[in-house]
C-alpha positions in Angstrom: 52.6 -7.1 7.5 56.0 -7.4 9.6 55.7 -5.9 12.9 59.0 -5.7 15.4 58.4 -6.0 18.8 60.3 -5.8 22.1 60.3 -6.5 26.0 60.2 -2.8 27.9 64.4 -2.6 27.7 64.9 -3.9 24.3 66.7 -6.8 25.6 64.1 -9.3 23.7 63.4 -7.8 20.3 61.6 -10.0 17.3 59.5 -9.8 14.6 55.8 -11.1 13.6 54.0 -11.3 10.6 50.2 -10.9 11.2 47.3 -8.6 9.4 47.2 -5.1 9.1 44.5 -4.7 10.8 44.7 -7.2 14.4 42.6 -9.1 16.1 43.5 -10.1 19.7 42.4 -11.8 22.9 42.0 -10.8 26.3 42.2 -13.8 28.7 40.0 -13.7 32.0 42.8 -17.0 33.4 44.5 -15.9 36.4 48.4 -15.5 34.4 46.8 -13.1 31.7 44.8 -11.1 34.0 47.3 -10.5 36.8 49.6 -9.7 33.8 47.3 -7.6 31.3 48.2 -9.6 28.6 47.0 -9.2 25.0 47.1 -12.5 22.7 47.7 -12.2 19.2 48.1 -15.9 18.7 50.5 -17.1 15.5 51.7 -20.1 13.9 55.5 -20.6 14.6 56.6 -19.7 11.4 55.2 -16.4 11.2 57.7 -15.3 14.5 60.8 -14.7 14.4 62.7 -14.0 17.4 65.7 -11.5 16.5 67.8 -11.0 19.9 67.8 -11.9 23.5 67.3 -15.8 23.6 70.1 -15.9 26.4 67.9 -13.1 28.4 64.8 -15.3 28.2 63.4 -17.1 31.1 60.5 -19.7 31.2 58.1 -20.3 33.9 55.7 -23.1 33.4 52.6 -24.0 36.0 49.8 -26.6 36.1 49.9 -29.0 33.0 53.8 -27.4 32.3 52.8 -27.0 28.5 52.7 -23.5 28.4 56.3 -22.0 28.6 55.8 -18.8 29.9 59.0 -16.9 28.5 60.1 -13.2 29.9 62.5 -11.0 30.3 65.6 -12.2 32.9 66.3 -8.5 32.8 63.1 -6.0 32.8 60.6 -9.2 33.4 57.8 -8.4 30.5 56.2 -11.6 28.8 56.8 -10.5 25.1 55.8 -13.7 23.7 55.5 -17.4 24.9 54.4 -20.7 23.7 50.3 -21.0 24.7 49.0 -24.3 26.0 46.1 -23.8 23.4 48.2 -24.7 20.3 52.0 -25.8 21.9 52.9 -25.1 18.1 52.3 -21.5 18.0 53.6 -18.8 19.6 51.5 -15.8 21.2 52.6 -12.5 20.9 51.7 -9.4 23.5 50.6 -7.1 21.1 51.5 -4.8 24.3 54.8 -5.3 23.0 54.7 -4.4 19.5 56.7 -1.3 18.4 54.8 -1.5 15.0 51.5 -0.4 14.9 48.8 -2.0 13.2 46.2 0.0 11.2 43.3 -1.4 13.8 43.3 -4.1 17.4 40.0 -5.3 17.6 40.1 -7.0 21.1 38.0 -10.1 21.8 37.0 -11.7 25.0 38.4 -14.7 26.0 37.0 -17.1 28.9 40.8 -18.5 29.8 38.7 -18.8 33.6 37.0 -21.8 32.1 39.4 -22.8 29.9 39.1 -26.3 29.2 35.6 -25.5 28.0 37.1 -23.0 25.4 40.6 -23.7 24.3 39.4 -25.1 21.3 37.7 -22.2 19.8 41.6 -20.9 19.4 43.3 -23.6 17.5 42.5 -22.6 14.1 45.0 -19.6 15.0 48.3 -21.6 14.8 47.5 -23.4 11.9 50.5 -22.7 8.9 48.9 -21.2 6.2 
């Protein structure tokens, strides 16, 4: 299924093709939870970004491999590239202006994430 999503003013808009039916994660690390973050993790070529790559910013922290990319102009995080598989892309399926026919949400343990990283990999693998 194609799902279009945007930042909160519509200066970032793109599209993702994932399941009707979604399963994403909630991260417990300290960016996710501060942010309220919802994961739905993708391989590369399943994103497409449509408008706004000169609006996007990137902040990057501890190991720099996660690029944390938001808005210049409203400041959501609409998508970025996740540390857990640098060829992916995670989605905010806060963002989406599809809706899918179900979100089951899982529990993720980003607090210890070393420990749990892998269990996310599989995710970003091309199909």
């Amino acid at each position: 299924m194609k799902y279009r999503g945007a930042c909160h003013c519509g200066a970032i808009r793109f599209e993702a093709e994932a399941p009707q039916d979604l399963t994403v994660e909630d991260c417990n690390c300290s960016i996710c939870k501060k942010s309220g973050y919802l994961h739905l993790l993708l391989p590369a070529d399943k994103f497409t970004l449509i408008q706004g790559r000169g609006q996007l910013q990137t902040y990057t922290f501890n190991t720099g491999t996660a690029k944390h990319t938001f808005c210049k102009v409203c400041g959501i995080k609409a998508f970025y590239t996740p540390r857990s598989h640098p060829e992916g892309v995670s989605v905010n399926a806060r963002c989406l202006e599809t809706r899918p026919k179900s979100v089951s949400i899982e529990k993720f343990d980003g607090e210890h994430w070393e420990d749990n990283a892998h269990t996310l990999a599989y995710k970003s693998e091309v199909e």
